[in-house]
DRENKETOR-380879 format. One record per atom (N, C-alpha, C): z negated, y negated, x; residue in one letter. Coordinates in steps of 0.02 Angstrom, whole numbers, plus 50000, padded with zeros to 5 digits. Layout:
// DRENKETOR-380879
ZYXa
...
***
This chain:
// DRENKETOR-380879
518234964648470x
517964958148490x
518514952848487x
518434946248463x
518874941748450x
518444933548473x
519074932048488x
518654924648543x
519314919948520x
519014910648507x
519794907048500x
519444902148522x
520104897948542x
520104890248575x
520464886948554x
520544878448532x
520874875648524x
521044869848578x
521704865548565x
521714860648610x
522414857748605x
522614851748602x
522994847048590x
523324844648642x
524034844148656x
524364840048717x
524964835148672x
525394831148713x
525704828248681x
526534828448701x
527054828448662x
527594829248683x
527894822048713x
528524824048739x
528574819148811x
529434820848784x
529834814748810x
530494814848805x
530804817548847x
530604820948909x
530674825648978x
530674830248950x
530364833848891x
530144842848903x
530844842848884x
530884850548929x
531704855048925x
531454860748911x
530884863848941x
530604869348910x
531074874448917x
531514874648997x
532124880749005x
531774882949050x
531374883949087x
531124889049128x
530974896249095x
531304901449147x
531244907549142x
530534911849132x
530164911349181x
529674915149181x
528854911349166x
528844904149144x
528034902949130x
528284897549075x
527694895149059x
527554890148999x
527094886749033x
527004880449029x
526394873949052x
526304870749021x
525564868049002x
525334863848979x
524834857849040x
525004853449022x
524674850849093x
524204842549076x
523664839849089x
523464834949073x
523614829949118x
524204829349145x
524504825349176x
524864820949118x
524774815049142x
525154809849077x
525944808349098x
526324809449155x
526904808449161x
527074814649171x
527954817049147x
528394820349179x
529204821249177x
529294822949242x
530144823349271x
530524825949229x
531174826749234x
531614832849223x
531304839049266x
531084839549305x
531384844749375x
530564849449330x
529944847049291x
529634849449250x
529874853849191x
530284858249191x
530714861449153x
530144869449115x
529684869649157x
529114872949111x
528614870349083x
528534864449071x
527984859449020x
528374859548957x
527734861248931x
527964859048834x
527414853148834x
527074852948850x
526654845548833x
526084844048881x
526024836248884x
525624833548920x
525294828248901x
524604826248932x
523884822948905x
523454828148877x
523414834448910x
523244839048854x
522244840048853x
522144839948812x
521294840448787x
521014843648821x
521234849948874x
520924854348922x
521394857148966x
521074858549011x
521484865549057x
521144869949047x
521424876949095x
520964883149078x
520174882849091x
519934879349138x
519244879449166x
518704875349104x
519264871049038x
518884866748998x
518904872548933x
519044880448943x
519294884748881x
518384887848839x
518254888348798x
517564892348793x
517484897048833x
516614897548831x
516584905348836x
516604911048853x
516524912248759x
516824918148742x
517464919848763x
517864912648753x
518594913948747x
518884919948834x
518434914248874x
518574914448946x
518294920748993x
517814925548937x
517504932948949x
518044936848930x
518224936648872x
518754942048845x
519424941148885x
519724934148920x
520314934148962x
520204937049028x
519694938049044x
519364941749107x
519474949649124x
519914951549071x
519954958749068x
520534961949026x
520974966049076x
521724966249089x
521644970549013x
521094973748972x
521304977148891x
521414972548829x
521174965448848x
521414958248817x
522024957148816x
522364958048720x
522804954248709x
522644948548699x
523174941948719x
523164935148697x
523894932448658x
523664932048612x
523964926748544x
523974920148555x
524594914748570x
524654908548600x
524984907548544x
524924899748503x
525234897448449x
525204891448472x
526014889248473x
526224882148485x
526254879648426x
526134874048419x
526414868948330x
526194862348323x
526904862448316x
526924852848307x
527384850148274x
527074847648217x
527674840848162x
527974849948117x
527444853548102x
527534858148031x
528034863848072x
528034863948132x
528684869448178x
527984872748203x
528084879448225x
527684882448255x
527834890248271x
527804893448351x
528004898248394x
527454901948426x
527374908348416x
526924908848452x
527184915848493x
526484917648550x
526854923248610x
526364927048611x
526374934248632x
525834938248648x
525884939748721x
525404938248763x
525274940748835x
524654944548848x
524344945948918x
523844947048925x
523374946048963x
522764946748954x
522084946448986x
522144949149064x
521614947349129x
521674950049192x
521194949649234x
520794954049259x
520124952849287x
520214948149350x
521064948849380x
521104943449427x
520954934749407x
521074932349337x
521104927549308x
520384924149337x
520524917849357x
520024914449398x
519984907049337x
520184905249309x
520224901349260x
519774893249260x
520094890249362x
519414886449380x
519934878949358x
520744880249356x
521034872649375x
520674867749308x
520854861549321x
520374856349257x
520994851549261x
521534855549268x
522294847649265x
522884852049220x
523014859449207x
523324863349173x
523214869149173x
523494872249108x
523624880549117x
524104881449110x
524484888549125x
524954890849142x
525004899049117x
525634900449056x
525634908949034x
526304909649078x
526024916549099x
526594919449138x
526984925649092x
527604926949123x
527984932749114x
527694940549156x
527614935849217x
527634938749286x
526704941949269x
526624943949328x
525814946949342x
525434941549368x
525904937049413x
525594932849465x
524964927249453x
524344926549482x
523844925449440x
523754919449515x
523574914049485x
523174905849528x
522704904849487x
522374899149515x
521774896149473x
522104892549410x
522704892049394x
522974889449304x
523024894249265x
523334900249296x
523384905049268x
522944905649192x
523294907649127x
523024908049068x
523124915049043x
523724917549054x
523714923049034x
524244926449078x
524624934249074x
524944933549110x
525374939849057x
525984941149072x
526384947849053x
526524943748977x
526724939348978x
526944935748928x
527694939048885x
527644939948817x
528394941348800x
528774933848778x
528624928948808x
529114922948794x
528924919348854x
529384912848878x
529334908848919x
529464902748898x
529574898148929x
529784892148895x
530294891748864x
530784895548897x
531604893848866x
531534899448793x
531274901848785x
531244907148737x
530814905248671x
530414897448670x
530144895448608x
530734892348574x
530414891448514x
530864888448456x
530964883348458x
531804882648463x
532284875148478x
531924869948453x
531854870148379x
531544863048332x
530854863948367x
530304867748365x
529824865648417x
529844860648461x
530324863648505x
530584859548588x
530874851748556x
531234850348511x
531704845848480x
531114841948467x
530474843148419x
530014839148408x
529554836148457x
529214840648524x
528994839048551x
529484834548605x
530134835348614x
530584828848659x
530454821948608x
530444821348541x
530224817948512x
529444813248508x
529134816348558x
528384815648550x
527824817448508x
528034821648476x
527614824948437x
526934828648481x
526334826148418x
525884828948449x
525704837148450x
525624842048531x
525794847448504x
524994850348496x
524884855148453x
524404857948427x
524394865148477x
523954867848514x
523864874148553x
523314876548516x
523324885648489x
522904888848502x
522804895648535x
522134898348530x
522364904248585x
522004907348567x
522054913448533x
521564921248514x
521744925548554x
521044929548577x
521144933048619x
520634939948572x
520844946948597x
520414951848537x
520664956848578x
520224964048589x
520084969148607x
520274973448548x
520214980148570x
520174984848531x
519684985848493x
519754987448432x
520304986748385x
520734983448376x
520394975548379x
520954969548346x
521344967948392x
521674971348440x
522234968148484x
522904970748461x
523014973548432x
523324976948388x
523734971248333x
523234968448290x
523164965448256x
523824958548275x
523554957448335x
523684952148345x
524484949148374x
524664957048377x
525394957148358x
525704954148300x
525484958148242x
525514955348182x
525414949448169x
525234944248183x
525204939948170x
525594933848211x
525874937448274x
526424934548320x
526964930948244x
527154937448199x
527754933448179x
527494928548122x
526804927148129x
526484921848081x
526264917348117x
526444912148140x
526084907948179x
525704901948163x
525884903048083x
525494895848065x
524844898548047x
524704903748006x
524254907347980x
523774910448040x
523844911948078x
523784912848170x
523254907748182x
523674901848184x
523364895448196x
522654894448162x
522914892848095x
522154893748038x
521874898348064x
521834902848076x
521314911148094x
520954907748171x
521364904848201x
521074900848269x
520584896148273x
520814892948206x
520144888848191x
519634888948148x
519774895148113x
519404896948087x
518824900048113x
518784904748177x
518574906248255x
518094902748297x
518564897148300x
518174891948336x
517694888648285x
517474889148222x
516984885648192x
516564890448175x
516574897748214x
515924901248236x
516004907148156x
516574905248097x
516484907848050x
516574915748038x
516184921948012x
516254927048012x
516884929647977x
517284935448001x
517744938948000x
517494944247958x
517754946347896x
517514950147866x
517904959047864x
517464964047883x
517804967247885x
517614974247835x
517774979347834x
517624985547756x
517674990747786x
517064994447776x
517015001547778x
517355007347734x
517425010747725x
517595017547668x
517265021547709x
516945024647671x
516585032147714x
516475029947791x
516055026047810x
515855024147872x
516545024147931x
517185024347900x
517635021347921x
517735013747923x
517945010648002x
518135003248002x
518945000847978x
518794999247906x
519574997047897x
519754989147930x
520014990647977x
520164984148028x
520704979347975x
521334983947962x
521664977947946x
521564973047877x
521374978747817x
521154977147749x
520384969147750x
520044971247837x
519614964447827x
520154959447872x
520424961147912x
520834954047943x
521504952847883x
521764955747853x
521914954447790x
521664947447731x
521144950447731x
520694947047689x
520354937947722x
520194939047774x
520154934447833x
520664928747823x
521434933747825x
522014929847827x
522184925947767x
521984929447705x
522174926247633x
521614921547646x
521094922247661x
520284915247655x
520674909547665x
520934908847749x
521044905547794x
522004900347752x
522074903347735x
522764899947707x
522704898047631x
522204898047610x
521854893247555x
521844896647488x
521984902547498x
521574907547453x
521004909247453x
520764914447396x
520024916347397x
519894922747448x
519534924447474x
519504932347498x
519604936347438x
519994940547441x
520134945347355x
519534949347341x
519464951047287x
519024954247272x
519014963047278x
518254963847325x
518344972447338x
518374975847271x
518654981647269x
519094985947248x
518814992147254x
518934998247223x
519025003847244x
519485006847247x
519425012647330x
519915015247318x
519785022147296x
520535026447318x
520475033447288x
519925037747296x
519765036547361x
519065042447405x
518505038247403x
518495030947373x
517595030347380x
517655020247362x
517135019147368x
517215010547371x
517045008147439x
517665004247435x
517604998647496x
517114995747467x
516664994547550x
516164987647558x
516234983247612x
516084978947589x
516294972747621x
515394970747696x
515754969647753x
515294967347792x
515414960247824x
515034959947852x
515204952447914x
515344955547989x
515884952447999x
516074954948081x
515834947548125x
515474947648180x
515554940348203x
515804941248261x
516204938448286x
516644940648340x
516204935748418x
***
């Protein structure tokens, strides 16, 4: 199962983005120094404005989540996770943790990055004001897996995010009533970055066929 959201904040000549253990996004239009976990603010939603789908699948601690920062052609992204504690009511920011610790911002939590841990030119652009671009895939088993892989792709990440959010099917291939997961998110991935989906193939033991996954 696969669920995405998009949403836009804006960089601020304050972000320091050195905090240890969370990341913030907040629709607050001003901020301090002493704000040292905001990467951007004015932002298009908090967690309570997230879909869904998106906001069923974060509801449950077997949810990986895929976070892709990008702004001005730079882009970082983190894998954390899903939590049935996740209450997802605030409407002023969200908030990925390192930690477990779960409030009403709470977005995700068991994060492997924090603020101080995104990419310098990221941070450099958004002190600049750059507008920053957020997305957020979230996917179960099978595809949570997946979504590692695509941590060290974050632009291509991104495209797959919005590609998601415009409801479009994920294509995925059988062999012998086997689910080949990665060969259709593969294929997904070449669509989405302005190639064609390649053309099925056979392999050694039988022909791939091609289905529709809708997540």
């Amino acid at each position: 199962m696969l669920a995405a959201d998009t949403l836009k904040a804006q960089g601020h000549t304050n972000i320091r983005a050195s905090h240890r253990t969370t990341i913030e996004v907040t629709c607050e239009r001003s901020l301090t120094p002493r704000g040292d976990c905001i990467v951007g603010v004015c932002a298009s939603k908090a967690v309570s404005g997230l879909s869904k789908p998106l906001r069923k699948l974060l509801e449950d601690q077997r949810t990986a989540v895929l976070v892709v920062f990008k702004a001005h052609r730079v882009a970082d992204a983190l894998i954390a996770w899903g939590d049935r504690r996740l209450k997802l009511e605030n409407d002023r920011s969200l908030v990925i943790r390192r930690s477990d610790f779960v409030d009403d911002r709470t977005l995700a939590i068991k994060s492997n990055k924090a603020a101080r841990d995104l990419s310098r030119a990221l941070v450099e652009a958004l002190r600049r004001g750059k507008e920053l671009e957020i997305a957020i895939i979230a996917a179960k088993h099978p595809y949570a897996r997946l979504l590692f892989r695509l941590q060290r792709r974050p632009l291509k990440a991104w495209a797959l995010a919005r590609l998601l959010t415009t409801g479009a099917s994920i294509p995925h291939f059988t062999l012998g009533g086997r689910l080949m997961v990665r060969k259709g998110f593969k294929l997904a991935s070449d669509a989405i970055s302005g190639g064609p989906v390649a053309q099925v193939g056979r392999a050694r033991s039988g022909r791939l066929q091609r289905r529709a996954f809708n997540p």
